[in-house]
C-alpha positions as CSV (number, residue, x, y, z in Angstrom):
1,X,168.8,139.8,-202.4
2,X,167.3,141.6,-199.7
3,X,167.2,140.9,-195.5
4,X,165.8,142.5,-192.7
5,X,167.6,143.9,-190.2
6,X,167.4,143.6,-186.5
7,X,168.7,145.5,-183.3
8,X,170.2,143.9,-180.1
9,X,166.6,143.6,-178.7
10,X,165.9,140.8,-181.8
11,X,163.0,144.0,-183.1
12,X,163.2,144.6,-187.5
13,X,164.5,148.2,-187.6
14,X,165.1,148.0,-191.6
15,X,166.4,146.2,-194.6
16,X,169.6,145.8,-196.7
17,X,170.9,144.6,-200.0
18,X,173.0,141.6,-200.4
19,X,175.2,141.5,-203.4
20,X,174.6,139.1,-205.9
21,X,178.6,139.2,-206.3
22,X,179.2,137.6,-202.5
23,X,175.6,136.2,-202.0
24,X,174.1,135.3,-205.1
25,X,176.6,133.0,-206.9
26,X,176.1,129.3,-207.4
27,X,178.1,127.7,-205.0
28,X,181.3,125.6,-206.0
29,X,180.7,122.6,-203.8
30,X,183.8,121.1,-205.1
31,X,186.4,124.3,-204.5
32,X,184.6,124.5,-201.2
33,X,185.5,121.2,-200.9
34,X,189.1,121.6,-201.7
35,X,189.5,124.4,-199.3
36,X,187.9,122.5,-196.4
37,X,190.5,119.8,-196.7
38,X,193.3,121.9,-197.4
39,X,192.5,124.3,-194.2
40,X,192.1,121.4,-192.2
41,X,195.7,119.6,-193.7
42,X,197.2,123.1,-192.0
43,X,196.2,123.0,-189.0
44,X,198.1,119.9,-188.2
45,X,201.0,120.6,-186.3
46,X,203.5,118.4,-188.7
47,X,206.3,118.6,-185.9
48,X,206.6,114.5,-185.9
49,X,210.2,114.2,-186.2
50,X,212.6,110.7,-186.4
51,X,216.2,110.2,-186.8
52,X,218.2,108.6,-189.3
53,X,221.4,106.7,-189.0
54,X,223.2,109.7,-189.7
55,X,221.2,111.1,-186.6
56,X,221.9,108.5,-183.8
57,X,224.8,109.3,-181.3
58,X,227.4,106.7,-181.6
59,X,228.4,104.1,-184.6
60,X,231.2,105.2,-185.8
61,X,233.6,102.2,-185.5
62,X,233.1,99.4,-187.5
63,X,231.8,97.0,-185.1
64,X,233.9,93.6,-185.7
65,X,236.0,92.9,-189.1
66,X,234.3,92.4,-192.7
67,X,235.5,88.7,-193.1
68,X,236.4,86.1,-191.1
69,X,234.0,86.0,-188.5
70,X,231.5,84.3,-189.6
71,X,229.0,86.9,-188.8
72,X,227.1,89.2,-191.3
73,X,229.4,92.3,-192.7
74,X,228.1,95.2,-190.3
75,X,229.7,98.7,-190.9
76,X,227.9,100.3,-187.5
77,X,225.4,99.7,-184.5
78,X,223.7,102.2,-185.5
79,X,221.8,100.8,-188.6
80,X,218.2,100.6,-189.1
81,X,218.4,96.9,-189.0
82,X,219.9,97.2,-185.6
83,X,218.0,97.9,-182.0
84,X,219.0,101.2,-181.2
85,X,219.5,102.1,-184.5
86,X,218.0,105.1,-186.9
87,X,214.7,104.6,-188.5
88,X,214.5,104.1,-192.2
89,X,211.2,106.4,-193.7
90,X,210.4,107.6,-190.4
91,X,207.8,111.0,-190.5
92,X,210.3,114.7,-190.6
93,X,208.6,118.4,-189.7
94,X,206.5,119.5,-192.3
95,X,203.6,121.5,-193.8
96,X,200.5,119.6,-194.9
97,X,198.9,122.1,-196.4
98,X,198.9,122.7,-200.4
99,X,198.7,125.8,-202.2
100,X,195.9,127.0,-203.1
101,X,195.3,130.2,-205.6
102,X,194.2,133.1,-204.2
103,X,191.4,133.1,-206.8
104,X,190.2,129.5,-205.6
105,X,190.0,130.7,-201.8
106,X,187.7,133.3,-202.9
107,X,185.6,131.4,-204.9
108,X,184.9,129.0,-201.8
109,X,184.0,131.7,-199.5
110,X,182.1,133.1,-201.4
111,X,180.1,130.1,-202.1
112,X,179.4,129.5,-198.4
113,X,178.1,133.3,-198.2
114,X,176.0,132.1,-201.0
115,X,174.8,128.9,-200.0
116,X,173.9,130.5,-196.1
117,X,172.0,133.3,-198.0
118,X,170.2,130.9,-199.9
119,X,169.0,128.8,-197.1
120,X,168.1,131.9,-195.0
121,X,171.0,131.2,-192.5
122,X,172.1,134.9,-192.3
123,X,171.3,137.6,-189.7
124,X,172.2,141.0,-190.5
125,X,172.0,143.3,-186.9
126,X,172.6,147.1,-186.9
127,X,175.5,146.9,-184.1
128,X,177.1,145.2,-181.4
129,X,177.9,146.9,-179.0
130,X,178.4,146.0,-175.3
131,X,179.6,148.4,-172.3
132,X,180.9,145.8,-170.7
133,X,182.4,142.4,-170.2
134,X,179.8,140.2,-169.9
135,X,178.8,136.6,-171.7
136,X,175.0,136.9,-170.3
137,X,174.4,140.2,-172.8
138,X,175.6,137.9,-175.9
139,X,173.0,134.8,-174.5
140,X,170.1,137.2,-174.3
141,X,171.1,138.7,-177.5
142,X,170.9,135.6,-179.3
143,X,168.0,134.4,-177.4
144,X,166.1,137.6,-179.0
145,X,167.6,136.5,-182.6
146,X,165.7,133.5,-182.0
147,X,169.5,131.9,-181.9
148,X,169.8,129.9,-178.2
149,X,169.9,126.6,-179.9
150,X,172.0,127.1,-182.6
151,X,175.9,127.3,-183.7
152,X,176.6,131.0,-184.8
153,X,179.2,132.9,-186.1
154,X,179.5,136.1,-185.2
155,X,181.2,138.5,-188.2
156,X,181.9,142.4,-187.1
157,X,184.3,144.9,-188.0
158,X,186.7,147.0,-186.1
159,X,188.1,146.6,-182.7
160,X,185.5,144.9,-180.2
161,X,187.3,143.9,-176.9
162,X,184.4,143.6,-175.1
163,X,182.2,141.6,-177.7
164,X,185.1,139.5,-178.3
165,X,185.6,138.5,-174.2
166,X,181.9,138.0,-173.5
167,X,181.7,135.7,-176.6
168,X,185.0,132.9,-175.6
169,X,182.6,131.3,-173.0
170,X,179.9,130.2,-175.1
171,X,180.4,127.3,-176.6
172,X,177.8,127.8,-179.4
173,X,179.1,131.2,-180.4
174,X,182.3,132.4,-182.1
175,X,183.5,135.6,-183.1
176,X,185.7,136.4,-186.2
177,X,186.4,139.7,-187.9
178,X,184.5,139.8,-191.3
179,X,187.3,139.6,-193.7
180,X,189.2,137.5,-191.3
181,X,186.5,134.9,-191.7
182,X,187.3,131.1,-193.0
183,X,184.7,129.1,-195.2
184,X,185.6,125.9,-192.1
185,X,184.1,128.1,-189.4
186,X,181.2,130.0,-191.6
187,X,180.6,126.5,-192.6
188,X,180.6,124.4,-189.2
189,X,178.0,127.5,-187.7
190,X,174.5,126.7,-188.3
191,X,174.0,130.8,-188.6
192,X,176.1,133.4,-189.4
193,X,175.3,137.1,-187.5
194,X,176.9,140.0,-189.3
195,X,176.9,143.5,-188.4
196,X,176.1,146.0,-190.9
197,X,180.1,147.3,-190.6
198,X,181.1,143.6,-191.2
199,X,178.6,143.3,-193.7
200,X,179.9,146.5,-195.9
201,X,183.4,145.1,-195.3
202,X,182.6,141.6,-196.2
203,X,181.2,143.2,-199.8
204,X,184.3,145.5,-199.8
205,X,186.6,142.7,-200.0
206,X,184.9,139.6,-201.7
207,X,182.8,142.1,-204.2
């Protein structure tokens, strides 16, 4: 598969091969699936934390004797049963996620790079590079790209300070390094806007 090109000022200045590998693969909806909910299960915090009996302060003397009181048997104040007592089932730190093989998290990547390709919702551009701070260049870049009303993801390669501070106050642009990139964000941007560098590395990795 081939695409054009473009510079910063949204102008064609060539074209460049997409491999079938990354791009051109028919895409896994149900691995992609899988990894979206599995991504999404980890980014909960899981810090929701409850204490037993055993965890309550206090309890340890047997409140009134076993028999002859009339009363139920009760061996602390601290039981479940009891206000001010632990909680039976209650939710205890953990992970939400599930593993996932390596293999699989491939596969769903690179059925998103394939499904964008296929519905022309990638935009290759020679370089990115900005000599200073400023989030106005990244709006009139993507403005030129024909972009200003659309989600995008921008994928690059190497150290970008400045592209990566003038992008964190747009709310309708991201920026991720190219093999750092997750199928939830390539899949929540409407386009994704690689360099050629992140292009080549994307290719590297996932070919």
């Amino acid at each position: 598969m081939t695409v054009k090109v473009y510079n910063q000022e949204g102008q064609e200045v060539g074209t460049v091969d997409l491999k079938d590998e990354v791009f051109g693969i028919e895409p896994n909806s149900a691995v992609v699936h899988q990894y979206v909910v599995n991504y999404l299960a980890r980014q909960r915090q899981g810090t929701a934390s409850t204490k037993t009996r055993r965890d309550v302060a206090g309890g340890g003397r047997k409140p009134w004797r076993q028999k002859g009181t009339g009363r139920a048997r009760a061996g602390t104040i601290r039981s479940p049963l009891w206000r001010g007592g632990g909680t039976v089932f209650g939710p205890h730190p953990r992970s939400y996620g599930s593993p996932m093989p390596k293999k699989m998290k491939r596969l769903a990547i690179r059925s998103v790079f394939s499904d964008k390709a296929r519905n022309e919702s990638i935009k290759v551009i020679d370089n990115l590079e900005l000599p200073e701070i400023k989030t106005k260049q990244i709006n009139t870049i993507m403005q030129k790209l024909d972009l200003a009303d659309k989600k995008c993801l921008i994928l690059d390669e190497g150290k970008n300070q400045n592209l990566v501070l003038s992008c964190r106050n747009l709310p309708q642009v991201e920026y991720c390094r190219a093999t750092l990139a997750n199928g939830y964000d390539m899949l929540n941007a409407d386009c994704l806007v690689i360099t050629k560098a992140g292009l080549e590395k994307v290719q590297e990795v996932f070919g």
